[in-house]
C-alpha positions as CSV (number, residue, x, y, z in Angstrom):
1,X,42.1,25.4,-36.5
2,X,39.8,22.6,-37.2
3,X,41.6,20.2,-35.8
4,X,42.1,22.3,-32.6
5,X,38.4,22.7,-32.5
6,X,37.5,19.2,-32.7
7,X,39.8,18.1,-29.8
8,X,38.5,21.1,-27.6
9,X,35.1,19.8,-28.3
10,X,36.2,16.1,-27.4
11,X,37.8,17.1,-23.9
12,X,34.6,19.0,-23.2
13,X,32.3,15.9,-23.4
14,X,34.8,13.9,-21.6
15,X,34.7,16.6,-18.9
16,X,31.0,17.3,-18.4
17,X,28.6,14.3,-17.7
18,X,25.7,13.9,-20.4
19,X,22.6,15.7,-18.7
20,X,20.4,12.5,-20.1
21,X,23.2,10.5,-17.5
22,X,23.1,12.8,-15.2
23,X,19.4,13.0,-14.4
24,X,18.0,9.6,-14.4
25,X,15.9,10.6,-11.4
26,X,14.0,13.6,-10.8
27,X,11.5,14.5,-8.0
28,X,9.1,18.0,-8.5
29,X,6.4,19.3,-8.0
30,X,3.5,20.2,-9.9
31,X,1.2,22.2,-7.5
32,X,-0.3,19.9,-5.9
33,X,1.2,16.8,-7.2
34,X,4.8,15.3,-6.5
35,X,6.5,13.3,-9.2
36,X,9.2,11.2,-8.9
37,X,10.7,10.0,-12.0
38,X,12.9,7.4,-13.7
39,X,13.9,8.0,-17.1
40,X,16.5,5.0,-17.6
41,X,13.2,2.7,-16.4
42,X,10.5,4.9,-18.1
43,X,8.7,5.4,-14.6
44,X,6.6,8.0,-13.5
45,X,4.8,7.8,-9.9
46,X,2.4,10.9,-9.3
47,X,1.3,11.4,-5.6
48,X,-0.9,13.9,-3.9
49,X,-0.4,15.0,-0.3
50,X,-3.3,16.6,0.4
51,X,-5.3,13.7,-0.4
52,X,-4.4,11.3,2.2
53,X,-0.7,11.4,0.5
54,X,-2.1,9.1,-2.1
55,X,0.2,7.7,-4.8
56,X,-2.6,7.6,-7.2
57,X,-0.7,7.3,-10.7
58,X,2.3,5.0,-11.4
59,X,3.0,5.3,-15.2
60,X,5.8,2.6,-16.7
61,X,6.0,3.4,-20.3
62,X,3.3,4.8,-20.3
63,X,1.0,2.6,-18.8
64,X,-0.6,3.1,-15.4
65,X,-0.7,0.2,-13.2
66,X,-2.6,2.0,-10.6
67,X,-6.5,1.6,-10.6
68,X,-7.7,5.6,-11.1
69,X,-10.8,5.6,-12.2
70,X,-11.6,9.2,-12.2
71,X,-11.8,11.7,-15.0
72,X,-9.8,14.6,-13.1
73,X,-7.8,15.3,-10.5
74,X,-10.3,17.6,-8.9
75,X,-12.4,14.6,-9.6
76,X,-10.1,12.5,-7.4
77,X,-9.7,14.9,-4.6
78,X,-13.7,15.5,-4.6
79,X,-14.1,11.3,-3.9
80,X,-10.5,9.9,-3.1
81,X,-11.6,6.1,-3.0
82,X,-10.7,3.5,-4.9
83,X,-7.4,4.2,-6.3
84,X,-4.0,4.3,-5.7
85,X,-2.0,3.3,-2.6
86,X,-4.1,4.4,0.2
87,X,-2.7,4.4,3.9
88,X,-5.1,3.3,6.8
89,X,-5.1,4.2,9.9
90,X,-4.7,3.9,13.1
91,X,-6.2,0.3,11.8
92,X,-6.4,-1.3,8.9
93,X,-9.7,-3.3,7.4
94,X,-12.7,-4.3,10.0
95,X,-12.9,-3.7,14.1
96,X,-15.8,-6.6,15.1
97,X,-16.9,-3.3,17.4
98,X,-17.3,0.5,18.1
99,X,-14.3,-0.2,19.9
100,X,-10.9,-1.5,20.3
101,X,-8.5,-3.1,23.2
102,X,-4.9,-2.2,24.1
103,X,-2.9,-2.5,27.3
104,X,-6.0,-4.6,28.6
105,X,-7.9,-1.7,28.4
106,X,-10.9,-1.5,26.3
107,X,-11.2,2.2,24.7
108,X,-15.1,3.2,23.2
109,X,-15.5,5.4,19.7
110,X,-17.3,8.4,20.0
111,X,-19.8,7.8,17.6
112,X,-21.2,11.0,17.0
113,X,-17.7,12.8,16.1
114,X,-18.5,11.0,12.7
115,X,-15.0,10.3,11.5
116,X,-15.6,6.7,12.6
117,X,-19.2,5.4,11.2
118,X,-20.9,2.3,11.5
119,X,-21.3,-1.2,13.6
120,X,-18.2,-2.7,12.1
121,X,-15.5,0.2,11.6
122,X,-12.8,-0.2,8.6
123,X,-10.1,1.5,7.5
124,X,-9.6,4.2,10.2
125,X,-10.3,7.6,9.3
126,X,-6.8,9.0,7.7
127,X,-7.4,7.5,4.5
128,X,-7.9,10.8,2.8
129,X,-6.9,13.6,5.4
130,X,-5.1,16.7,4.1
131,X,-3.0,17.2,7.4
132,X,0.4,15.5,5.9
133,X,3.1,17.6,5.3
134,X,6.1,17.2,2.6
135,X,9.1,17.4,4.9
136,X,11.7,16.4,2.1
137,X,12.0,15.7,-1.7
138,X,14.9,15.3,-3.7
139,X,16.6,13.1,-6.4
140,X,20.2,11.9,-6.9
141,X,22.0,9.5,-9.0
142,X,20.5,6.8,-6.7
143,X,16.9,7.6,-6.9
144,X,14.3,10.5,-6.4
145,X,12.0,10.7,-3.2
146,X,9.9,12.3,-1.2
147,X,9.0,12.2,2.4
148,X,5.9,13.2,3.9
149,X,5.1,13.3,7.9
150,X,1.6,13.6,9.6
151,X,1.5,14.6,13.4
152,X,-1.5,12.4,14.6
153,X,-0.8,14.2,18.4
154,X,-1.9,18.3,16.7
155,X,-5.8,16.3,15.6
156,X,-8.1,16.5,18.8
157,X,-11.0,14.3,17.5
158,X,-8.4,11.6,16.1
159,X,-6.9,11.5,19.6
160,X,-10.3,11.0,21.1
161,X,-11.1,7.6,19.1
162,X,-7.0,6.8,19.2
163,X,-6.0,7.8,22.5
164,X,-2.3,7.4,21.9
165,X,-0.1,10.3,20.8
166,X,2.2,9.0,17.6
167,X,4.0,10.4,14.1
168,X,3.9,8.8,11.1
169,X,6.4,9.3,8.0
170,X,5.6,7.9,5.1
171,X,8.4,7.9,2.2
172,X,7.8,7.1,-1.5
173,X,11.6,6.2,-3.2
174,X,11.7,5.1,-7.2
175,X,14.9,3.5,-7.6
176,X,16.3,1.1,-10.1
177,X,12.6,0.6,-11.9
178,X,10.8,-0.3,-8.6
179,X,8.6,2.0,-6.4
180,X,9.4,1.8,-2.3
181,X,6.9,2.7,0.1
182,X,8.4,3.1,3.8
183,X,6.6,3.7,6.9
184,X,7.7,5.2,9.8
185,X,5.3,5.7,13.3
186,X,7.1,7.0,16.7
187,X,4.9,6.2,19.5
188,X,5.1,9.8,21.7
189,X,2.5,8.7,23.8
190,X,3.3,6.9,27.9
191,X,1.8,3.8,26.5
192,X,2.4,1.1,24.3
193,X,0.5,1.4,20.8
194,X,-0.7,-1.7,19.0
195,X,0.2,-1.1,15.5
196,X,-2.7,-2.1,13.5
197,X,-1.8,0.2,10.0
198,X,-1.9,-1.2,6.4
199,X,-2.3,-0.3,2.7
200,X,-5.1,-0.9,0.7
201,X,-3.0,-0.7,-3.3
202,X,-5.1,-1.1,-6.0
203,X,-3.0,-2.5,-8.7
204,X,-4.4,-3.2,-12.5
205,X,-2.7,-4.6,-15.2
206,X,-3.3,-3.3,-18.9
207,X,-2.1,-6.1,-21.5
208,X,-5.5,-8.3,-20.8
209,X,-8.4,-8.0,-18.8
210,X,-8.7,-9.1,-15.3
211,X,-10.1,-12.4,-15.8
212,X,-7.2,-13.5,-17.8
213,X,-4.7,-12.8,-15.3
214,X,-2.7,-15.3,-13.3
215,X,-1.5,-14.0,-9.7
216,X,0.7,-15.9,-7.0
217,X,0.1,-15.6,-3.2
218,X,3.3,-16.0,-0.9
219,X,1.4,-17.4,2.2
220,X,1.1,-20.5,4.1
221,X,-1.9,-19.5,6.1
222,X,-6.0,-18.7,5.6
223,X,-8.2,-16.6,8.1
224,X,-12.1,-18.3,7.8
225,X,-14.5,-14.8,8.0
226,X,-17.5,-14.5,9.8
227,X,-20.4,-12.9,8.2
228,X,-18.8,-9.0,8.6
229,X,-15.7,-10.3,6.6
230,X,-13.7,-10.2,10.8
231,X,-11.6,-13.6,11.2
232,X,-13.3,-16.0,13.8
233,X,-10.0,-17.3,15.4
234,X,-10.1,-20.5,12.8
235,X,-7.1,-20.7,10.5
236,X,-6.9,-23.2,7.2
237,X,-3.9,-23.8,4.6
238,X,-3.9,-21.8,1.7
239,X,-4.4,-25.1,-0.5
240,X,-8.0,-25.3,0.5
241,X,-8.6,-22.1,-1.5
242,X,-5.8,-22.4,-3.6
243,X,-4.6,-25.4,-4.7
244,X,-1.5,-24.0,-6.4
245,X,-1.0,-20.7,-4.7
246,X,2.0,-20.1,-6.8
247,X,-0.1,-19.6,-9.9
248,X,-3.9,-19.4,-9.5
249,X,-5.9,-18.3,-12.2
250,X,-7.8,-15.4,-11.0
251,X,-10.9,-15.3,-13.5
252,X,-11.9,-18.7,-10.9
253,X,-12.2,-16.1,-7.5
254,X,-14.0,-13.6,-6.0
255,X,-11.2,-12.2,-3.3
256,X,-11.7,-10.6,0.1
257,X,-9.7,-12.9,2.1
258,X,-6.9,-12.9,4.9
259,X,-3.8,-14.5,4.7
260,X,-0.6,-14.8,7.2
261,X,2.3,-17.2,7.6
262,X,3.7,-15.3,4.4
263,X,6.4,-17.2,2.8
264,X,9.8,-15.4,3.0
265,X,13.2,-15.4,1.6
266,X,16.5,-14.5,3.2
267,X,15.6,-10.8,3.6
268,X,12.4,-11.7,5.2
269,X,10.6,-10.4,2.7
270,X,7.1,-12.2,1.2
271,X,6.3,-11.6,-2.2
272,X,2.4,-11.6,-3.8
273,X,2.1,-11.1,-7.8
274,X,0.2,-10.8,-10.5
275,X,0.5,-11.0,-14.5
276,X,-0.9,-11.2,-17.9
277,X,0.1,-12.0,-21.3
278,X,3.5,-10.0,-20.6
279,X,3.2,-7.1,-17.8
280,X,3.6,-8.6,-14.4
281,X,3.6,-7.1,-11.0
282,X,5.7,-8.3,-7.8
283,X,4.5,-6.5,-4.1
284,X,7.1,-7.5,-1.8
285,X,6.3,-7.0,1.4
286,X,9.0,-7.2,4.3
287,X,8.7,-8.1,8.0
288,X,6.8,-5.2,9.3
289,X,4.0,-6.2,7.5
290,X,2.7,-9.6,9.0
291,X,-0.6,-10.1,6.9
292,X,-1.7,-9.6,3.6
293,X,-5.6,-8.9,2.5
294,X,-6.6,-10.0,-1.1
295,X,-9.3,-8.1,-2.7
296,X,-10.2,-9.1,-6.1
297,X,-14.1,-9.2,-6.4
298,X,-15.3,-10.8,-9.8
299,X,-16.9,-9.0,-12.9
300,X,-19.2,-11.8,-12.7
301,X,-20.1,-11.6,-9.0
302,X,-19.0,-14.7,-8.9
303,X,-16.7,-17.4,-8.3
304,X,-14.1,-18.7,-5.3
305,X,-13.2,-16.4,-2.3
306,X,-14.3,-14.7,0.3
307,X,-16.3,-11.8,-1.6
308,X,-19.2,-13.4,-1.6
309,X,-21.8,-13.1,-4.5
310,X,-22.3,-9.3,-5.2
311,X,-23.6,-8.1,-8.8
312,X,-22.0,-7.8,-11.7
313,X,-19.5,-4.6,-12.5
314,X,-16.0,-3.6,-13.4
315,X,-13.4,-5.2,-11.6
316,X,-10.1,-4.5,-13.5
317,X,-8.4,-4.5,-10.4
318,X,-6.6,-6.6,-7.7
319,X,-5.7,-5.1,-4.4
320,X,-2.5,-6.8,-2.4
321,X,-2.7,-5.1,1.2
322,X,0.1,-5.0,3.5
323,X,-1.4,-5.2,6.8
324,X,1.3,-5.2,10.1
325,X,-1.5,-7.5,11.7
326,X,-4.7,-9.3,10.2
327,X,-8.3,-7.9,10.6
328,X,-9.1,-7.5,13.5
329,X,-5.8,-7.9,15.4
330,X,-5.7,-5.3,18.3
331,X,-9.0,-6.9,19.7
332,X,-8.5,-10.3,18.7
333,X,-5.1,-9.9,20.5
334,X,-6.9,-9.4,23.8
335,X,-9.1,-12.3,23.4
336,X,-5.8,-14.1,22.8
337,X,-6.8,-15.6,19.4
338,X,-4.2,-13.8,17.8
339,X,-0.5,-13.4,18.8
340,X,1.3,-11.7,16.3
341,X,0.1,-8.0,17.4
342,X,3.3,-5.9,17.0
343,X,3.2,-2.6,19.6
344,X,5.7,0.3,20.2
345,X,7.2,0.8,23.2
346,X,7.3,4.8,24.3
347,X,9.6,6.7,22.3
348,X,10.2,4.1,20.0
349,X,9.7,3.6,16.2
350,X,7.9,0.6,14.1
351,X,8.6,0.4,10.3
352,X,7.4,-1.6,7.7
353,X,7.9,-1.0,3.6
354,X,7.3,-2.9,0.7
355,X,7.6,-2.2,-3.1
356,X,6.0,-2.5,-6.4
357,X,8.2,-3.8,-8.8
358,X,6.7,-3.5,-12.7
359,X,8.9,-6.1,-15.1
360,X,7.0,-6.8,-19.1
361,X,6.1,-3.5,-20.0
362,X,6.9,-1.6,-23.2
363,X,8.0,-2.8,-26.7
């Protein structure tokens, strides 16, 4: 009877799959929050929808390498800034104007709606908007996602300052110990859009503080800034700023500089990292994204860059920013000092993604 027991018990676990195998991945939902999981990789990404569907926590045993520097979550949703993977749009970083150009047509803010502020707008003004909606989440044995979509068309006052009808789907995948963001925009409008989007990450490591970290910059290419940080049409090579762009010790800069001409491999995909004594962080960035913004202002308020002296603070942070265009683009552009503007044709779709690949963490 033992022994019958004993071989019943053997063809069992031969039949059913270990649950530890079988869910590598998961993807719930804690209220609020969205977590997508990877068990094998010991990977946890938290996002929150409401708030600008802001990844804002990216644990990897245990550790987050996402800069989120508030004590609660209702914290965070009271001041989203400053953390996490922020989307911006309709444009990304500085406008040298209350206004921007497309089709040859020059279109004016309307200043007093107050979702755009100031002489030199940045960032747009979806940053932290609680209009996206979860669409899909789900996990297999190939990774866990979710899929979020915001219907720009359904906002009056965004259509006033952004006259061009459009959806955007924004995707977070964790697969094989590597986080995936994937952007989607269909232009529903009778006009081309410029595509002027971008990210604004805010990556930290935790091994050593910032000023012993080491990062690399995958691009050929340096915008000079005018005073309000907007490109002046002037380009440089890297090596002026950095002489060995492929390992740059960062405790010598002060960062708020643009960058193009990335450096791609077969995929087309550019890569920008940073790292420590072990933990290391690779953004790889792929052709949708033509520009990358480095922020990484000193502790000092010093040193290299285009930050500029500012006083002394905590800086644990680095931000690599996939931009589809530089600062600036959609008006440069119709000056004609910059000719990589991407646009969407009616009906069509743009997409760009990039991913955050952890590798040193842990025993």
């Amino acid at each position: 009877m033992k022994a019958l027991r004993l071989v019943l018990l053997v063809v069992a676990a031969s039949t059913f799959p270990s649950p530890v195998l079988a869910q590598r991945y998961s993807a719930t939902r804690d209220g609020e929050i969205v977590r997508l999981t990877d068990r094998t990789s010991d990977i946890v990404v938290s996002i929150l929808p409401s708030a600008g569907n802001i990844a804002f926590e990216m644990r990897v045993s245990g550790e987050n390498v996402l800069r989120f520097p508030h004590k609660t979550i209702a914290d965070f949703k009271a001041q989203p800034n400053a953390t996490g993977i922020p989307f911006m749009g309709p444009w990304a970083n500085r406008l040298d104007e209350q206004a921007f150009y497309a089709n040859g047509r020059r279109y004016a803010f309307d200043m007093s709606l107050g979702n755009v502020r100031g002489n030199i707008p940045i960032h747009g003004f979806l940053t932290t908007t609680d209009q996206w909606q979860v669409t899909a989440m789900r996990s297999t044995g190939e990774g866990a996602w979710v899929t979020s979509r915001l219907d720009f068309a359904r906002q009056p006052m965004w259509m006033k300052q952004w006259p061009f009808a459009h959806t955007i789907e924004m995707t977070y995948r964790l697969a094989n110990g590597q986080l995936e963001v994937d952007t989607a925009i269909t232009n529903s409008s009778a006009d081309a859009m410029p595509v002027a989007i971008g990210f604004h990450p805010y990556f930290q490591l935790t091994d050593v503080p910032r000023d012993e970290w080491t990062i690399a910059i995958g691009a050929r290419t340096q915008w000079r800034l005018d005073a309000n940080k907007v490109p002046t049409g002037e380009t440089i090579p890297i090596g002026e700023l950095f002489p060995n762009p492929s390992a740059a010790a960062l405790r010598e800069y002060s960062l708020d500089d643009v960058f193009s001409d990335l450096v791609r491999d077969a995929m087309g995909r550019a890569t920008m990292s940073v790292w420590g004594r072990k933990q290391r962080l690779d953004v790889v960035i792929d052709e949708g994204y033509r520009s990358v913004v480095v922020w990484a202002p000193s502790p000092s308020g010093t040193g290299r860059g285009g930050q500029g002296p500012s006083p002394p603070g905590e800086r644990n942070f680095i931000c690599f920013e996939p931009m589809a265009g530089i600062t600036n683009a959609v008006n440069m552009a119709h000056r004609g000092t910059y000719r990589e503007l991407q646009t969407i044709a009616p009906g069509a779709t743009w997409r760009g993604r990039f991913w955050v690949r952890p590798s040193g963490f842990g025993k």
